[in-house]
C-alpha positions as CSV (number, residue, x, y, z in Angstrom):
1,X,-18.2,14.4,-16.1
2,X,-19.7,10.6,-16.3
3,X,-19.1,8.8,-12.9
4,X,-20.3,5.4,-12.1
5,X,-20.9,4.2,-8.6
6,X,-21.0,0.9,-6.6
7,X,-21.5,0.2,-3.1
8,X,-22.0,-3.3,-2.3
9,X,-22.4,-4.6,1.5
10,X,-19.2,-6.6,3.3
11,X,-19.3,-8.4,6.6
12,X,-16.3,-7.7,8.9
13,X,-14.5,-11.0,9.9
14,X,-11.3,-11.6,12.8
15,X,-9.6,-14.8,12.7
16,X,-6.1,-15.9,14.3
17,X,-4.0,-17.6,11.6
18,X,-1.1,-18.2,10.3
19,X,0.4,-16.2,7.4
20,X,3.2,-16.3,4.6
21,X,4.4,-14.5,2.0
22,X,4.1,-15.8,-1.4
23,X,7.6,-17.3,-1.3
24,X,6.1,-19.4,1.8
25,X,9.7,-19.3,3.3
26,X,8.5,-17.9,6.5
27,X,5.1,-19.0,8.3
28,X,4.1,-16.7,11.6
29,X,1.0,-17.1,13.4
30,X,0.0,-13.2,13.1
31,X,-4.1,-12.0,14.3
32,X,-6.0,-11.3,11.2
33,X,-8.9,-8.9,11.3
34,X,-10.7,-8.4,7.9
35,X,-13.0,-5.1,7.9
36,X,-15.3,-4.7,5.5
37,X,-15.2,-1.2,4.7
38,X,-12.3,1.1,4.2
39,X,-14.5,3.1,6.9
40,X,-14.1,0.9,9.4
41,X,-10.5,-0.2,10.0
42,X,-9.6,2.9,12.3
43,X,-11.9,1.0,15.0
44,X,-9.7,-2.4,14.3
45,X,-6.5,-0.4,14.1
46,X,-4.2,-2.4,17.5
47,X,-1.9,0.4,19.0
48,X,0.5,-2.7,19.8
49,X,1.6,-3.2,16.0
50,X,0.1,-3.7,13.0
51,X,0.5,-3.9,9.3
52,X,-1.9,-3.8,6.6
53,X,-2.1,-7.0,3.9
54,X,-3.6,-7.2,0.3
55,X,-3.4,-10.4,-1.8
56,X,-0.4,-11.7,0.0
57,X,1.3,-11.6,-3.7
58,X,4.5,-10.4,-2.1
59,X,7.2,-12.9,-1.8
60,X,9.1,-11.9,1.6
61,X,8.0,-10.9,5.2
62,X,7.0,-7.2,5.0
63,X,3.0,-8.5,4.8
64,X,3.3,-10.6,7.9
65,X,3.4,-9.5,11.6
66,X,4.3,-12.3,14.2
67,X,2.4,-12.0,17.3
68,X,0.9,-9.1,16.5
69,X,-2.3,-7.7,14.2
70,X,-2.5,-7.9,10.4
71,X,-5.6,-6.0,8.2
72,X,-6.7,-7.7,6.0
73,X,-7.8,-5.6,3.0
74,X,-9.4,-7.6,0.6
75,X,-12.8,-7.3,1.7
76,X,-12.7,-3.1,1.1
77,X,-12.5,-3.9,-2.4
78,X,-15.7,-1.2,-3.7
79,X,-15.0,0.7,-7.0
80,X,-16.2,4.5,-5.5
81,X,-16.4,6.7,-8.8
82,X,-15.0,6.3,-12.2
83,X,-15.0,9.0,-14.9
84,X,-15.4,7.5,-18.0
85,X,-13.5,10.4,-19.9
86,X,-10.6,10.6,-18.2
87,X,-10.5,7.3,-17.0
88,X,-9.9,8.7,-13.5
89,X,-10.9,5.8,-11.0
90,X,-11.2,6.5,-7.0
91,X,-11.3,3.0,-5.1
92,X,-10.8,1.5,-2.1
93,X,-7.0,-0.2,-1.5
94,X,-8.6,-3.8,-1.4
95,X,-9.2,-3.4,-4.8
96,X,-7.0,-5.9,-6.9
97,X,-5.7,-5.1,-10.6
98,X,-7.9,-8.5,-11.8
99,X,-11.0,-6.7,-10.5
100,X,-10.0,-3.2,-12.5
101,X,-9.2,-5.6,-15.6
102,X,-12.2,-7.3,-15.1
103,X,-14.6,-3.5,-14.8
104,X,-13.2,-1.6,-17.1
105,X,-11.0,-3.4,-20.1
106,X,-14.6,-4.2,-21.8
107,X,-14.7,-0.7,-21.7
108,X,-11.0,0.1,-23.0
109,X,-9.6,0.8,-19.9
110,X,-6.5,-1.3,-18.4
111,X,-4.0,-0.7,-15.9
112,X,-1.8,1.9,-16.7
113,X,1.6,0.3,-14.7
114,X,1.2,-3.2,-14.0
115,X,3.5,-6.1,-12.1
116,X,4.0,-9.5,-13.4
117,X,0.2,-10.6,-11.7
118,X,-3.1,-9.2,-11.7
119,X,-3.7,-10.7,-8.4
120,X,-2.4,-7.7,-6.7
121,X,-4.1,-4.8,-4.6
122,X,-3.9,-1.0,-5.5
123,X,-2.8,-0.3,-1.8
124,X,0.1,-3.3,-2.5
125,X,0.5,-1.4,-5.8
126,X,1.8,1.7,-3.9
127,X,3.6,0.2,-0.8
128,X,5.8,-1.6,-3.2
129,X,5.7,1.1,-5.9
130,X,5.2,-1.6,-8.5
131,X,6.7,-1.8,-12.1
132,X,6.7,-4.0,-14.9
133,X,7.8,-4.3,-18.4
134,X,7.8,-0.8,-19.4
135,X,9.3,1.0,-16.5
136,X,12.2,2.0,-18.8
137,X,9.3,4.1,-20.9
138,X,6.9,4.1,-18.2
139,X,8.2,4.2,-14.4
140,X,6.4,3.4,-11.1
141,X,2.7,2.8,-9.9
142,X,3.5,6.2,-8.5
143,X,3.3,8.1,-12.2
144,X,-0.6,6.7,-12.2
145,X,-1.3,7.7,-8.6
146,X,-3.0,10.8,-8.1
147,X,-4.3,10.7,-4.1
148,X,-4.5,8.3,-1.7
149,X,-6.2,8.7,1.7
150,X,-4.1,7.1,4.8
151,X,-5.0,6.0,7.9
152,X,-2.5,7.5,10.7
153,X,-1.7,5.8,13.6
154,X,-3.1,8.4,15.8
155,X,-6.5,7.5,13.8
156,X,-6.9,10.4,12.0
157,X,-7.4,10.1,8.1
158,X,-5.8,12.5,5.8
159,X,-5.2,12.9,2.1
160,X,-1.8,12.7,0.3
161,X,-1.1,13.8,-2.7
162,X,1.8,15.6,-4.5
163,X,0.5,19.3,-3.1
164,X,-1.0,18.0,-0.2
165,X,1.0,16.2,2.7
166,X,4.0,15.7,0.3
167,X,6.2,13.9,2.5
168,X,4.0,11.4,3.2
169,X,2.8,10.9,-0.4
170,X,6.6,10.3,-1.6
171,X,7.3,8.2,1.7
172,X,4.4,6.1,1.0
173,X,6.1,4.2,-2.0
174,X,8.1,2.0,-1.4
175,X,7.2,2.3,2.6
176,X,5.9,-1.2,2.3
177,X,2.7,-0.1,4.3
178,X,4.6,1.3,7.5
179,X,3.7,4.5,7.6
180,X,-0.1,4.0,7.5
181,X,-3.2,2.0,6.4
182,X,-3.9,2.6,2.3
183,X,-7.6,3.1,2.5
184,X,-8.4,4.7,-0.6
185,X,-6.6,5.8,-3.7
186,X,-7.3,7.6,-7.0
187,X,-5.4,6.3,-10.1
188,X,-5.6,6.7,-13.4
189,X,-6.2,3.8,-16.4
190,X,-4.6,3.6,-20.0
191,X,-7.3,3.9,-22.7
192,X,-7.0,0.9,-25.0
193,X,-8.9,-0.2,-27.9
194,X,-7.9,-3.9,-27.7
195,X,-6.6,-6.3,-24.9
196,X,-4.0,-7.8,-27.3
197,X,0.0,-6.8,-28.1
198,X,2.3,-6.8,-30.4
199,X,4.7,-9.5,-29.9
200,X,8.2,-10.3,-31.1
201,X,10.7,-12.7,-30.0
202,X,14.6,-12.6,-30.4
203,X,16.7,-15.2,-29.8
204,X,19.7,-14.5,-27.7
205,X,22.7,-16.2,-27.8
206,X,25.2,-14.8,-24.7
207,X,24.4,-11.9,-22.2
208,X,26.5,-9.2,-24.3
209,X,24.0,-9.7,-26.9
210,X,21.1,-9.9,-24.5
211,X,22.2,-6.6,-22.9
212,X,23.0,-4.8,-26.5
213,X,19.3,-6.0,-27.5
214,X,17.8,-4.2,-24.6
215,X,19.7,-1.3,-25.0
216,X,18.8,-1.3,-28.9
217,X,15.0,-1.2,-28.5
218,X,14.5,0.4,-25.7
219,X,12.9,3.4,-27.6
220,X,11.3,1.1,-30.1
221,X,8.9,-0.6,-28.1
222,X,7.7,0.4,-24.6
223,X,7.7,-3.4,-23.4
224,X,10.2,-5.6,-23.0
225,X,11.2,-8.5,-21.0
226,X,14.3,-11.3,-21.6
227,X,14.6,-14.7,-20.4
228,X,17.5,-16.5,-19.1
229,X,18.5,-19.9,-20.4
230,X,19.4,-21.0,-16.3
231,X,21.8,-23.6,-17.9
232,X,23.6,-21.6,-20.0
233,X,27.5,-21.1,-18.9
234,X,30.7,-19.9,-20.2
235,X,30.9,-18.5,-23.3
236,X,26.6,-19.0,-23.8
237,X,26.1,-17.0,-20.3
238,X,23.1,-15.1,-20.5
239,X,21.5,-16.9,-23.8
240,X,17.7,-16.6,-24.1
241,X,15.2,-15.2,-25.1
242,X,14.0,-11.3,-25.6
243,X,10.0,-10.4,-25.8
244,X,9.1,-7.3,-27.3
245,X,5.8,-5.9,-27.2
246,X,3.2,-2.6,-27.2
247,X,-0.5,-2.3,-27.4
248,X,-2.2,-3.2,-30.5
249,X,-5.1,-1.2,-32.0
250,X,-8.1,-2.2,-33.4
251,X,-6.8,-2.6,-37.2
252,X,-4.3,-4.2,-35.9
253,X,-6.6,-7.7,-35.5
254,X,-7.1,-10.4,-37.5
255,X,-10.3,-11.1,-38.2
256,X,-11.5,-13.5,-35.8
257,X,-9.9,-11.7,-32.9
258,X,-10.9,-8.2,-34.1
259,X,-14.7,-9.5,-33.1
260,X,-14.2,-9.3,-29.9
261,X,-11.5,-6.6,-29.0
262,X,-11.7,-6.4,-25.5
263,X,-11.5,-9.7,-24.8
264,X,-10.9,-11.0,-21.1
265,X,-9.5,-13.6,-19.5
266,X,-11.0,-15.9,-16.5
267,X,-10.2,-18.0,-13.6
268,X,-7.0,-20.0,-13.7
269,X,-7.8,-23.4,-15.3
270,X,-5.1,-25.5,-13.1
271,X,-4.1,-25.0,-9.5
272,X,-1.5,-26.8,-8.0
273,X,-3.8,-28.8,-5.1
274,X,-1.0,-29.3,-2.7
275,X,3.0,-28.5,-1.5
276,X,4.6,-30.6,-3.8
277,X,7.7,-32.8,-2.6
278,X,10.9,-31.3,-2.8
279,X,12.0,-33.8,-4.7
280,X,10.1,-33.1,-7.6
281,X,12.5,-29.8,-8.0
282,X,15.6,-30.8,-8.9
283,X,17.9,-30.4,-12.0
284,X,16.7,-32.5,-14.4
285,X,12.7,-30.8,-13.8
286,X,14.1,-27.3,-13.7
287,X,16.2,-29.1,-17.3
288,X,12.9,-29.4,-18.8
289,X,10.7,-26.6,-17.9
290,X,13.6,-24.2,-18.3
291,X,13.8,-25.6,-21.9
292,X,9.9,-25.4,-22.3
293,X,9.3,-21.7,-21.1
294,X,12.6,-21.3,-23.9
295,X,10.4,-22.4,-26.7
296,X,6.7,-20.7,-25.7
297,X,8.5,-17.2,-25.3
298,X,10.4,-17.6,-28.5
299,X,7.2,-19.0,-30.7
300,X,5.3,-16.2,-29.2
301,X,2.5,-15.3,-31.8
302,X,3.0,-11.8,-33.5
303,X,-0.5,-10.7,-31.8
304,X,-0.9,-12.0,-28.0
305,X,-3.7,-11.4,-25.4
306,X,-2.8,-9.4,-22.4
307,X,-3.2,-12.4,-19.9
308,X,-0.4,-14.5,-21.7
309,X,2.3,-11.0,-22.5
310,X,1.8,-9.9,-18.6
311,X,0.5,-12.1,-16.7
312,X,1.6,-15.9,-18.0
313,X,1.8,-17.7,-14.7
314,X,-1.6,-17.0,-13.5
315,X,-2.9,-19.1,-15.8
316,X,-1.7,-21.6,-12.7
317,X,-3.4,-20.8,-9.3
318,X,-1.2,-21.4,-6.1
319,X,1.8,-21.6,-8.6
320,X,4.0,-21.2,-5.5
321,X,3.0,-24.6,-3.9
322,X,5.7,-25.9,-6.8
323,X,8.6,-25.1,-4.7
324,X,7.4,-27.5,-1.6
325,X,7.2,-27.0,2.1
326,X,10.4,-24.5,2.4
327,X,9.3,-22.1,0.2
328,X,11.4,-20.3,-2.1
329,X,12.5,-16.7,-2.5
330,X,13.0,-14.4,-5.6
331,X,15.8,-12.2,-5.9
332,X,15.6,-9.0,-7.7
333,X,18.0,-6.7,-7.9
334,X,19.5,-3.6,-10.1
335,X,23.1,-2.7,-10.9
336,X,23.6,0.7,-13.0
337,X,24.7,0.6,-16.8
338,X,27.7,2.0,-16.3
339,X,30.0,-1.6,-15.9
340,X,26.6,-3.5,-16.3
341,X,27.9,-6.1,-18.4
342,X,30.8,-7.1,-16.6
343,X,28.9,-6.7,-13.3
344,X,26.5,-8.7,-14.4
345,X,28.4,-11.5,-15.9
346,X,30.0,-12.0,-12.4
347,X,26.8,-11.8,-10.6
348,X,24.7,-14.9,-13.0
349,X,28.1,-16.7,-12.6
350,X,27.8,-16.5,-8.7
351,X,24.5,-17.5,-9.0
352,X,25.0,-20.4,-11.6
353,X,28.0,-22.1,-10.2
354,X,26.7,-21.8,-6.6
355,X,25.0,-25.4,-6.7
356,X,22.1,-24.0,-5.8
357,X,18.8,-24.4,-8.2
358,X,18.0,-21.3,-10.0
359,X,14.6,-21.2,-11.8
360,X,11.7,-19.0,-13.0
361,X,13.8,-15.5,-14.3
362,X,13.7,-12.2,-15.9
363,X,15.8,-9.4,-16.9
364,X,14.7,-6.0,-18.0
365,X,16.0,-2.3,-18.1
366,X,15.1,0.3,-15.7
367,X,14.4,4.4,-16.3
368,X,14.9,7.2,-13.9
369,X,14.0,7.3,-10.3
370,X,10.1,7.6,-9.3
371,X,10.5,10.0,-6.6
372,X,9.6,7.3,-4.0
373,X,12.0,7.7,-0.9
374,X,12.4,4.1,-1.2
375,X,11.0,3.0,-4.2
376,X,13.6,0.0,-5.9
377,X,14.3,1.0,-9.6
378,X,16.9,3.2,-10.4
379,X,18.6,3.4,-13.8
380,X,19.9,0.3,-14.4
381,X,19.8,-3.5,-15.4
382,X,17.5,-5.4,-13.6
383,X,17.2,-9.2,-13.1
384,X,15.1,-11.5,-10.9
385,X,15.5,-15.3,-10.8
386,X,13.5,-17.9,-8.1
387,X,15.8,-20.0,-5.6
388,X,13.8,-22.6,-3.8
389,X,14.9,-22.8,-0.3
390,X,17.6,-25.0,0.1
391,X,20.6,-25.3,3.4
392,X,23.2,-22.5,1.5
393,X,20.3,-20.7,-0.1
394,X,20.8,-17.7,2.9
395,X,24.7,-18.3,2.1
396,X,24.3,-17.7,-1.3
397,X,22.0,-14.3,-1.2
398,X,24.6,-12.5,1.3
399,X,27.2,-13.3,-1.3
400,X,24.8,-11.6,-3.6
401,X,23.8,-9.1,-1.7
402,X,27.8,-8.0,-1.4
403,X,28.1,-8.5,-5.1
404,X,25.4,-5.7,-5.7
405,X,26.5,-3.0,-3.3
406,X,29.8,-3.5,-4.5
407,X,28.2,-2.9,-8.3
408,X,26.1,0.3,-6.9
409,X,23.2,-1.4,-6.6
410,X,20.3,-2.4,-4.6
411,X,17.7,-5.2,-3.8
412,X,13.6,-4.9,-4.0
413,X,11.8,-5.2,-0.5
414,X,8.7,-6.2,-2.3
415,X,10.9,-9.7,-3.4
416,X,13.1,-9.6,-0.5
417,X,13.6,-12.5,3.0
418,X,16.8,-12.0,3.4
419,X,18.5,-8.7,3.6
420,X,20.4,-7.6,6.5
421,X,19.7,-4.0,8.2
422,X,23.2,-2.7,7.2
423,X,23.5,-3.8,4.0
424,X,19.9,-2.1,3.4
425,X,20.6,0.9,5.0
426,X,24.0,1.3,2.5
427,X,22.0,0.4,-0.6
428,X,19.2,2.9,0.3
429,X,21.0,6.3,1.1
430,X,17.7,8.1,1.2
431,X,16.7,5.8,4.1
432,X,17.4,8.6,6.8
433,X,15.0,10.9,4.9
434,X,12.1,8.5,5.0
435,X,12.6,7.7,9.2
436,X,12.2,11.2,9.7
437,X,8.4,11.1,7.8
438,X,8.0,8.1,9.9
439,X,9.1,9.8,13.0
440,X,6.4,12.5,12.6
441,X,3.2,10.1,10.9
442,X,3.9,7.4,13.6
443,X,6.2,8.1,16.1
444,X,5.6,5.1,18.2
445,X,6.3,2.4,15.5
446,X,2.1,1.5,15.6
447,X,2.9,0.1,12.0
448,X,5.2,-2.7,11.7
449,X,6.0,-5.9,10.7
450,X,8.5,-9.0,10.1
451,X,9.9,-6.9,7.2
452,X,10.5,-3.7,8.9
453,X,12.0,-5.0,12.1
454,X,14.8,-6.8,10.1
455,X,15.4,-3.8,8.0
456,X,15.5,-1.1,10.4
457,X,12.5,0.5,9.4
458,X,10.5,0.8,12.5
């Protein structure tokens, strides 16, 4: 076996400050203690309540903890071992996905599940039990996960894996950090021989044919992703566009790209400096960026680099400063196939004619259940779509939320601001299962946060 092994020095930091999710749709004034080691939160750990924080790439509440403590993770971000043959890597939680990108794809080694950002943490990857384009082929973080070490409240580190600690392995995605601190984790990485994919576009012209697409190439190409025309009604409901797409090899390549393979990206060119007005969001802006992202994703080149098939809006740092001073909130949810196009005909139309202003959106398929207690995907058709942060916008999601579990279905923490403790509890039947892991790892609630008070999960 060929390991590699880094160990650089971090400096512990504590600062009191105020913190958001990425939706910025809730601001709390929470106390933030960064350690720099995975070996030294236990000594920070606050009896009184805490959760653990990554990126802060999650949209909702469940990385926040008002009044009370909030680890920073970032700073335990050391690669520990890697075996170059398997591509087996152990790291620390603060590790993001950019970093592992960064590392390893000059070496042919990506990601094997991966969100729609690279500015995400492995220990973020597993409390939300992440999944992307290929979850229909692929499934959850979880299927990449081999351990993890945890932090218990009482203090006491132990391993979990699939033979050992069982319970709290499966609990642990999906638990959106409240069963213990993520301090280490071993995954494995895809071998690759390029960083590009094989695109293809379809044009879409109503959701019957979106949904029929889907299901037609759902065995021909592990990747895919549609999206929504958000002014599209009536008879063109659910026009856009579908993306297609799977690894390319190396005689794949044209010429000039086939001399440098493994190409990676860097920083984001453009940030947006500043909370734009709300003003700037209104229908005729959302007109003509809806109508742009329309074009790029159906004059997608047949070969694309990773950065622009997975990851296309962090080519814009602090994206999220678009949607002004309220915020905004994404909501994701899933509704089985059986009735999926009807159900989802009546959900977009809720969402279209609701006056609100729908933006950024997705839809995809979803495979089988990871095994998570309270992982999000189940078999189904999924769909996510932005709503800045507007008087009825909270109006609007219970509607939603009702139209959903009426359909079978359920909503993703990870996205979620809204959800009321009832209606999670009926969308989540395995809820019970998990309290009763949570009842024996932390019986005193030590790990909480904005999130799990509003669900009912501490």
């Amino acid at each position: 076996m060929v390991q590699r092994h880094y160990d650089v020095h971090r400096v512990r930091a504590e600062s009191s400050t105020r913190l958001t999710g990425w939706g910025a749709n809730m601001r709390v004034d929470c106390h933030l203690t960064e350690p720099g080691f995975s070996s030294d939160i236990a000594a920070q750990l606050d009896q009184a309540g805490t959760i653990a924080r990554g990126l802060g790439r999650s949209y909702g509440d469940c990385a926040i903890n008002a009044g009370g403590q909030v680890i920073g993770m970032t700073r335990a971000d050391r690669c520990l071992c890697f075996d170059e043959h398997t591509g087996t890597l152990t790291c620390e939680a603060g590790v993001s996905l950019e970093r592992i990108i960064h590392d390893f794809a000059p070496c042919g080694w990506f990601p094997m599940i991966t969100p729609g950002t690279k500015f995400v943490t492995v220990g973020g990857c597993i409390a939300n039990d992440i999944h992307g384009k290929a979850h229909h082929a692929q499934g959850c973080f979880l299927n990449s996960v081999d351990s993890m070490t945890v932090l218990l409240a009482s203090g006491e580190v132990v391993v979990a894996s699939r033979s050992v600690n069982p319970d709290l392995f499966w609990a642990t995605f999906g638990g959106m950090g409240l069963l213990g601190v993520i301090l280490t984790a071993t995954i494995r990485l895809r071998k690759i021989e390029t960083t590009y994919f094989h695109q293809r576009s379809i044009r879409v012209n109503n959701l019957e044919e979106m949904l029929t697409a889907l299901d037609e190439h759902d065995d021909t190409f592990p990747y895919s992703v549609a999206t929504l025309d958000v002014l599209a009604t009536g008879a063109h409901l659910g026009r856009g566009v579908l993306t297609l797409g799977d690894h390319a090899s190396l005689d794949d390549l044209p010429s000039q790209l086939a001399a440098d393979p493994l190409r990676i990206s860097g920083p984001p060119k453009l940030t947006v400096p500043f909370e734009l007005p709300e003003f700037t969001l209104n229908p005729l802006s959302i007109r003509l960026v809806n109508a742009v992202i329309q074009r790029i994703q159906a004059s997608a080149a047949p070969i694309g680099h990773y950065e622009s098939f997975f990851y296309p809006l962090d080519k814009i740092a602090r994206w999220n400063r678009g949607y002004g001073c309220r915020g905004f909130t994404q909501y994701q949810f899933v509704i089985p196939f059986t009735d999926g196009p009807s159900r989802m005909r009546e959900i977009l139309t809720a969402i279209l004619s609701s006056g609100e202003l729908p933006f950024l959106n997705v839809l995809k398929r979803l495979g089988k259940e990871s095994g998570g207690v309270l992982s999000f995907p189940q078999e189904g058709y999924t769909f996510a779509i932005d709503f800045p942060i507007r008087r009825n916008t909270a109006a609007l999601l219970r509607r939603l939320d009702a139209m959903v579990l009426d359909a079978g279905g359920r909503i993703y923490l990870g996205k979620d601001s809204y959800v009321e403790a009832s209606t999670f509890r009926t969308m989540y039947p395995a809820l019970d299962n998990w309290l009763a892991t949570k009842a024996k790892y932390d019986p005193h609630c030590v790990f909480t946060s904005n999130l799990g008070r509003r669900v009912g999960l501490v």
